[in-house]
C-alpha positions in Angstrom: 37.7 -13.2 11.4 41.4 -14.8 10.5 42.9 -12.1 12.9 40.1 -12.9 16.0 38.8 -9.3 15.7 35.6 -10.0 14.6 33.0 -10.5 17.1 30.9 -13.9 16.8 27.6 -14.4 17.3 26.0 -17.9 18.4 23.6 -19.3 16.4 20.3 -21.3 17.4 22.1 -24.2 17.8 24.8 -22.8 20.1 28.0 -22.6 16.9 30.2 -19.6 17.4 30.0 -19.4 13.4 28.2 -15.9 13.0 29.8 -12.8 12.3 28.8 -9.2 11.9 29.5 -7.5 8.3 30.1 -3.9 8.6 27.2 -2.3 6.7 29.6 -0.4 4.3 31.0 -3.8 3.4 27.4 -5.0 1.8 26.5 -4.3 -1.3 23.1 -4.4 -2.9 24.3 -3.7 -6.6 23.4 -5.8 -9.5 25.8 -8.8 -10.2 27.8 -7.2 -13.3 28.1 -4.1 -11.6 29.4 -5.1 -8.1 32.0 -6.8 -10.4 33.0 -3.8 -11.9 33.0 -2.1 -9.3 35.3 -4.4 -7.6 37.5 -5.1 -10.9 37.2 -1.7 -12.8 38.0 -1.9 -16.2 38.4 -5.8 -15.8 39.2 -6.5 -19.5 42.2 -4.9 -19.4 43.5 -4.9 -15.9 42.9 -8.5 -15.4 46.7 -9.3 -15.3 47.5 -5.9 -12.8 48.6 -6.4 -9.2 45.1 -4.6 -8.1 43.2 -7.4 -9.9 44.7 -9.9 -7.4 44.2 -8.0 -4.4 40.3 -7.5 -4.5 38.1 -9.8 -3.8 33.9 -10.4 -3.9 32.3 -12.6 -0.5 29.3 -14.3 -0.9 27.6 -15.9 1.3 26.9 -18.8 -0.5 28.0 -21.1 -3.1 25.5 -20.4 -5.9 26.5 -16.8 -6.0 29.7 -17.8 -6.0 29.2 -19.6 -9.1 26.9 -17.0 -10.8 29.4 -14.2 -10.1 32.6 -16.3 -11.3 30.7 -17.3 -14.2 29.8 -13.4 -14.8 33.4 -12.0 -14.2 34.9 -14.8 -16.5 32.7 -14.1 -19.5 33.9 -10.0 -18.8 37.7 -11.6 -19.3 39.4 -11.2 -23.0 40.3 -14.6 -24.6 38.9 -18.1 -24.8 37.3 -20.2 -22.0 38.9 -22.8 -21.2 38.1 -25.6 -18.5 40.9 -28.1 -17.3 
């Protein structure tokens, strides 16, 4: 997509905005799991390099939410908003 790789797909109303996910890309676990698969052992490598190079897509912003709000509960410490 940022590279121009991916191919695009028009929608019904003619916007280039589609793209193809590779199937091995989609995941169909459970919430808590896809986050630990994605951030094994997240209480205690939340301050690794690898923590900061993964990353979880969703489609849209509701799971966004429900999976930051998942992943920051899993974190050590305090929650604290700003």
């Amino acid at each position: 997509v940022g590279e121009c790789k991916e191919l695009k797909y028009k929608d019904p109303n003619g916007f280039d905005d589609y793209i193809s996910i590779p199937t091995n890309l989609i995941s169909n676990l459970d919430p808590e799991r896809l986050i630990k698969k994605v951030f094994p052992s997240i209480e205690q490598n939340f301050e690794s390099d690898s923590f900061f190079n993964s990353a979880i897509l969703c489609p849209k912003n509701e799971e966004v939410d429900m999976i930051n709000d998942l992943a920051t509960k899993m974190l050590p410490g305090d929650l604290v908003d700003y």
